[in-house]
ROMI-326258 format. One record per atom (N, C-alpha, C): residue in one letter; x, y, z. Coordinates in steps of 0.1 Angstrom, whole numbers, plus 5000, padded with zeros to 4 digits. Layout:
% residues N
AXYZ...
***
This chain:
% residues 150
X575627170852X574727120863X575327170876X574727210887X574827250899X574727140907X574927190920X575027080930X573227070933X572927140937X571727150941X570927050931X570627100921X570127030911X570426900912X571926850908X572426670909X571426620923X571626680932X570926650945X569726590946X568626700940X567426720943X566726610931X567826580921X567126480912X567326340915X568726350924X568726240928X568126200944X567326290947X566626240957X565226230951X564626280939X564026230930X563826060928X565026030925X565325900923X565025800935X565425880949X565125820957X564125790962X563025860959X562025850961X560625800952X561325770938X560325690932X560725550937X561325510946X561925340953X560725310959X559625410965X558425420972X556925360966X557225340951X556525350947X556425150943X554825130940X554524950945X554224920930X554625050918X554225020906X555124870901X555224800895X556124690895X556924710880X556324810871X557324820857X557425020857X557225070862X557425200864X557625280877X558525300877X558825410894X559125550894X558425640899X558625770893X558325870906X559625910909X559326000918X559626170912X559026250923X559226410925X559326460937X560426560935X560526650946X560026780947X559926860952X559526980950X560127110962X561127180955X561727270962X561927450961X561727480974X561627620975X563027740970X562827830971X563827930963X565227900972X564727890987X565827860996X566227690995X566427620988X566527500987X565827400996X564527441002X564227341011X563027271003X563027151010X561827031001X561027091009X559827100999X558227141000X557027031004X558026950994X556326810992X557726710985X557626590982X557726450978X556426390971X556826280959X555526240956X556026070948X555425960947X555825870941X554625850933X554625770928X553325730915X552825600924X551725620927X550825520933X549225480931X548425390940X546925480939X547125540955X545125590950X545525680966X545325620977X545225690985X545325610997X544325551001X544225431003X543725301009X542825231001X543525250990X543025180978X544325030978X544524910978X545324810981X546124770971X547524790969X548624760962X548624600957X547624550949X547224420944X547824380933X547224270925X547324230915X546724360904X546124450906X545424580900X546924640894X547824660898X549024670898X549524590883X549024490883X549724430869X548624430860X547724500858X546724520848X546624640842X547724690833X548124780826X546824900826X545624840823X544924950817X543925000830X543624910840X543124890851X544125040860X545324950863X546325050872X546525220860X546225210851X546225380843X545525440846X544725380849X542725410851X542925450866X543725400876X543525440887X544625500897X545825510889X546825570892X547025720898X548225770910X548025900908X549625910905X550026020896X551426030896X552226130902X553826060904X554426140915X554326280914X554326400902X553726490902X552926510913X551626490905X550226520913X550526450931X551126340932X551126310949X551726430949X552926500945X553726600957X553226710953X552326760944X551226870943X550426920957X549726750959X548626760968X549026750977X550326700981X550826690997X551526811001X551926830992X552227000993X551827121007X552027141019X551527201025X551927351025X551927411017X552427561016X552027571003X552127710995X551827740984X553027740975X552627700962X554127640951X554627710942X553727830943X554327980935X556127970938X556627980927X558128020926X558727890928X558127770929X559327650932X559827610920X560827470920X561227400911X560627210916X560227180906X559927030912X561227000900X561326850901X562426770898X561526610898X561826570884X561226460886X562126330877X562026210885X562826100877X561625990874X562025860865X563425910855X562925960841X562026030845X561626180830X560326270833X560126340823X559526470828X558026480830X557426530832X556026570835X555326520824X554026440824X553326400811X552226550813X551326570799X551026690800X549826710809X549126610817X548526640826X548926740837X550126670841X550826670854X551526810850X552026820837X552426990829X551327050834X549927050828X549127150833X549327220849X549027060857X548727110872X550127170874X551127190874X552327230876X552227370870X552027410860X551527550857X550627640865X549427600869X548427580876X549427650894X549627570895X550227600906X551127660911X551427740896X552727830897X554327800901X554427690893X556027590901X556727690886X558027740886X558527790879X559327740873X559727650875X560827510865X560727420868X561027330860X560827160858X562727130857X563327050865X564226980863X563826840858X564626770856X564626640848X565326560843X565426440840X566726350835X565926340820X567226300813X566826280798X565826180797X564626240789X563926130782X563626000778X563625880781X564325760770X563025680772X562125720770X560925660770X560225670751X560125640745X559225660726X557525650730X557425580741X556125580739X555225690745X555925780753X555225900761X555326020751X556526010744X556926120735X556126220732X554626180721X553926280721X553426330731X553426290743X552426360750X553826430761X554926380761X555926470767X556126590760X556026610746X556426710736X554926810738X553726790740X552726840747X552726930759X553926850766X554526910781X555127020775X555827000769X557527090769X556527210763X555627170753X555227280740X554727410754X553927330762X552927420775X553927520781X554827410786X556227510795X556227590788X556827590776X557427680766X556727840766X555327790763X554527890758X554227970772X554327930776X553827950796X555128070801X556528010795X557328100795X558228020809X558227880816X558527800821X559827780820X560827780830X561927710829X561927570826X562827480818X562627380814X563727300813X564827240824X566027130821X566127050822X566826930812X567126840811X568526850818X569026740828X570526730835X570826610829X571626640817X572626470814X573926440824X573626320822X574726230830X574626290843X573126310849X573226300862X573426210870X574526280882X575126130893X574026100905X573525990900X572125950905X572425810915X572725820929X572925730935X571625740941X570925630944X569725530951X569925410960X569125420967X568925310979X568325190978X567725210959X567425050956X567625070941X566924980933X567624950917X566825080910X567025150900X566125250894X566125170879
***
């Protein structure tokens, strides 16, 4: 693992703290060849839609969610050909795989997995990267310090 990488996932981490999801917090960074942050993105709805009780209604808040991916896609102000996004605390579900393809981001960093119930649809992700010809890492025992609980 490189420094850069430890870094950029662990400001990953910092940045899913943003997020008003109450059992899921999931941030992304997204960074250029020269190491600088592009876009940031947490899992929310959009904007000025109100951080409610909607929030604890599982199938309600899926329905209307956007995720940290897709925020730091669309906030993105430059073009994402050649980056690396980084996302905690796991990887792109195959939606958020596609638009990442789509937009030409060249690698996916990530922390290990530890989720069963996303699985198939994370193995959906990885299969896309794969075939796409996508860089694709897992960083274990990343040193993941945050500014609130992850």
């Amino acid at each position: 693992m490189n420094k850069w990488d430890n870094n950029f996932l662990a400001l990953a981490a910092n940045v899913s703290m943003f997020s008003k999801d109450p059992s899921t917090k999931v941030g992304a960074v997204i960074v250029d060849d020269s190491h600088r942050v592009v876009s940031v993105g947490y899992n929310g709805f959009p904007k000025g839609i109100k951080d409610d009780n909607r929030l604890h209604d599982r199938d309600k808040k899926y329905s209307m969610i956007l995720h940290a991916e897709q925020n730091a896609i669309l906030f993105a102000e430059k073009c994402l050909e050649g980056c690396t996004i980084y996302t905690w605390p796991f990887q792109p579900c195959s939606i958020c795989a596609s638009m990442i393809i789509q937009k030409g981001i060249k690698r996916v960093v990530t922390a290990p997995n530890n989720t069963g119930r996303w699985e198939e649809n994370f193995k959906i992700a990885r299969e896309n990267f794969q075939e796409v010809g996508m860089r694709f890492d897992t960083i274990e025992n990343p040193a993941v310090w945050c500014f609130g609980n992850v």
